[in-house]
C-alpha positions, 0 to 999 in steps of 0.5 A: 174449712178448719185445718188440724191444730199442729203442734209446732216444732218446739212443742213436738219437741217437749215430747220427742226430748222425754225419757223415762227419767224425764218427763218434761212437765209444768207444775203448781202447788197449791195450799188451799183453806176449803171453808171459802167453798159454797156449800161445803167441801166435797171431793165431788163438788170441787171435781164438778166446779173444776169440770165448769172451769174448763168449759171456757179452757179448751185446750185441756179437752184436747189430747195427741192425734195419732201416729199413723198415717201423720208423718209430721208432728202431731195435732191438738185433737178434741177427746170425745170421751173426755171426763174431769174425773178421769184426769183428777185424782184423790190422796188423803192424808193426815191433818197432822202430816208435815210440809215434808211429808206433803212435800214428799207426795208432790215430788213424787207426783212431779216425777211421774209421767201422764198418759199420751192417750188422754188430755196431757195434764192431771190434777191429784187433790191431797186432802188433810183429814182432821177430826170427824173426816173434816177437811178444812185443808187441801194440797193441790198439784195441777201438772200440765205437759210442757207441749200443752204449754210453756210458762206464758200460756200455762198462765193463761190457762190457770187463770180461767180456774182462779176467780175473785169470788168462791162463787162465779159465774159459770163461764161460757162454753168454748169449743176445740178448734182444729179439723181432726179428721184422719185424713185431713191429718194425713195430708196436712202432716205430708204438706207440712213435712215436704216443707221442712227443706224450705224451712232450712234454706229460706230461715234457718240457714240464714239465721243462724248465720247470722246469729253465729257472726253476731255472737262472734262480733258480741263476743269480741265486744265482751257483750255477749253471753255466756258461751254454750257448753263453757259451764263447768262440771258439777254434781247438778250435771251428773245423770239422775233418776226418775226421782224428785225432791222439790222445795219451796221459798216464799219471799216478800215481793215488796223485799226483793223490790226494794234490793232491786231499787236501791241498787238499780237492777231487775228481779230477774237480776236479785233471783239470779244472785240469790240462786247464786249464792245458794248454789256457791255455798251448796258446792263450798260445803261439798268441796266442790266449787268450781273456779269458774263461773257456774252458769244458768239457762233463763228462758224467756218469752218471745210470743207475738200476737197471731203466732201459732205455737202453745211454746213460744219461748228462747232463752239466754245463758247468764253467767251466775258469778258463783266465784264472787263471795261478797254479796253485793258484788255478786249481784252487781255482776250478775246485773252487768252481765245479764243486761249483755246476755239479755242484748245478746238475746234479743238480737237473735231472732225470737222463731229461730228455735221454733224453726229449728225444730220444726226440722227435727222429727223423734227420730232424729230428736233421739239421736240428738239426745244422745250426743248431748247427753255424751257431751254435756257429761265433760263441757256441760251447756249449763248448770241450773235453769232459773226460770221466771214465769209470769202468773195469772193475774192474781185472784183469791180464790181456786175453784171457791177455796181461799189460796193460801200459796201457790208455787210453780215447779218445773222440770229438770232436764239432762244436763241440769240437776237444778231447776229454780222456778220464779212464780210471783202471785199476790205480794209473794215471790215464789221459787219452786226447787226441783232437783232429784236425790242423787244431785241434792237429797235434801233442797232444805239447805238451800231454800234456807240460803236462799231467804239468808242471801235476800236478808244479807242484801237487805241489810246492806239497803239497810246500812246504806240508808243510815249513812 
């Protein structure tokens, strides 16, 4: 017999840590060319392939079981009234708009909330209008709750909607999983929450021991990464509003490989540095740079096969080196230092966070956010989230439109004003800016340092080559 599909700890949590300035939400933004599309464009034939896409996507025709009489996290329900129509909608726009003005309607997208009653992801199609109500050109934001999925899983799903072809196959048909019936819920959902004391005494306790004396001893080493709450206050700390800027950098993949080459680091390490420098020039023309180092929080990946979870993820705190004016030796520092915090991450065990909060229902979630949020007000954890996600296996084509672009954004939360989110698709290193108007009005300045930080480190392989 099947039982309920649970959402773990860690993806209850995405929920629980959303407020009304918040929502905790995955996004891509995409620029599609629609003379590709078989037949011809339609609002309604692209509804219909993206309806035949999610046939072998199951996840995204479920929806959140009910509160009562659950008194555990919630479980992944199948949504018998599920209708794509209802989960896409249609902006029209002028062919002449601007990328601001597209850009605008899509921050204003990422900073609205989905509804908890339906399948937790909507799609807005924003079509350019040209002569003779023409579209030849869509913008398209797909924008998933971070409970459905983290970076690594919200590749997956966005893959079945790519193809290599305008014209695939209709894919099979894959059933939702789980077992929804109410009272299988219930006493699941008391099993599951009588369980939580065995969790805390047989894992989490030991392991966070052992974490806490592993950090220590690290530390001691000077291998450790950078301590939470030891980031210095700046604007990107201060509280924000439900409001969002966003702002999009492309870069040339093979570029940023050939920085990472020659000077022997990871892209992570060249992001890191770039985003560096953005944010360092950003505060000195503010006034505003601190003395110490401004430090970023990298997730990363920690699935494993047969693991329950739609998140599976930790992170390490990276130290940006933002008091480093030259370049070069910032990225070199940058390097040294995330090869520690990268170690130091590693050591700790990658289900500790998901066993955290497995413990923690909303009630408690709540009042957690209230202590951090008071905290982080004078010895914030970190300053800016730097996330690298990977992307779907490349394909040319989203549901038979040519994709010009595509970009991930991610959310910003409580404490962090900034987030920076890596999507490599094709030969492009994208970086999705997202922010709100009250840290930064304006992301133009920094999506132009950004590109002038990889031309100055591209310069200096340049001069090495010569001598």
């Amino acid at each position: 017999m099947q039982s309920p599909n649970w959402l773990t700890g860690l993806d209850a949590c995405f929920l629980n840590l959303e407020t009304s300035v918040q929502p905790l939400q995955n996004v891509v933004v995409m620029d599609l060319e629609t003379s590709t599309i078989p037949g011809g464009y339609s609002y309604d034939r692209f509804c219909e392939e993206l309806g035949n896409r999610i046939r072998a996507v199951p996840q995204l025709r479920e929806k959140l079981s009910g509160g009562f009489p659950n008194i555990d996290h919630p479980a992944w329900v199948e949504d018998r009234e599920f209708d794509v129509n209802s989960q896409v909608h249609r902006i029209v726009a002028s062919e002449s708009a601007s990328r601001s003005d597209i850009l605008k309607i899509c921050a204003s997208l990422v900073g609205s909330h989905l509804n908890r009653s339906r399948p937790l992801w909507g799609m807005w199609v924003i079509e350019r209008v040209g002569e003779e109500s023409c579209v030849e050109r869509l913008s398209v934001v797909l924008n998933v709750h971070h409970s459905v999925a983290d970076g690594v899983t919200y590749s997956t799903f966005f893959s079945h909607l790519f193809s290599a072809d305008p014209n695939p196959p209709r894919p099979e048909f894959v059933p939702v999983t789980g077992d929804d019936r109410t009272l299988s819920i219930a006493l699941g959902g008391i099993t599951n929450f009588l369980a939580r004391p065995w969790i805390l005494v047989s894992r989490v306790a030991p392991e966070s021991a052992r974490a806490i004396r592993d950090a220590f001893r690290r530390s001691a080493r000077g291998r450790a990464m950078a301590a939470p709450f030891s980031a210095p206050p700046t604007i990107f700390n201060s509280r924000f509003t439900s409001k969002r800027t966003i702002g999009l950098v492309h870069l040339d993949l093979a570029e940023v490989k050939n920085v990472k080459n020659h000077f022997g680091v990871t892209v992570t390490d060249v992001v890191v540095a770039l985003v560096s420098g953005a944010v360092r020039g950003f505060l000195l023309e503010r006034g505003e740079l601190p003395l110490s180092t401004l430090t970023a929080l990298v997730p990363t990946s920690v699935h494993e096969p047969g693991r329950h979870g739609r998140n599976q993820v930790s992170g390490m705190l990276a130290k940006m080196h933002t008091q480093i004016d030259d370049p070069v030796e910032r990225l070199r520092a940058v390097a040294a230092s995330n090869a520690s915090a990268k170690e130091h991450s590693a050591a700790i065990r990658g289900t500790l966070l998901e066993d955290c909060t497995q413990l923690g229902g909303r009630v408690l979630m709540g009042l957690a956010k209230g202590v951090y949020g008071w905290v982080t007000q004078s010895r914030p954890m970190y300053n800016v989230v730097v996330s690298n996600v990977p992307a779907p296996e490349f394909s040319e084509y989203f549901l038979g439109a040519r994709i010009l672009s595509a970009c991930g954004v991610g959310p910003i939360m409580l404490g962090a004003g900034l987030n920076v989110t890596v999507w490599p698709v094709g030969g492009t290193l994208n970086l999705g800016l997202t922010s709100c108007p009250e840290v930064t009005p304006d992301l133009s300045g920094l999506e132009g340092t950004i590109k002038a930080g990889l031309e100055q480190l591209l310069a200096e392989v340049e001069r090495s080559a010569l001598n």
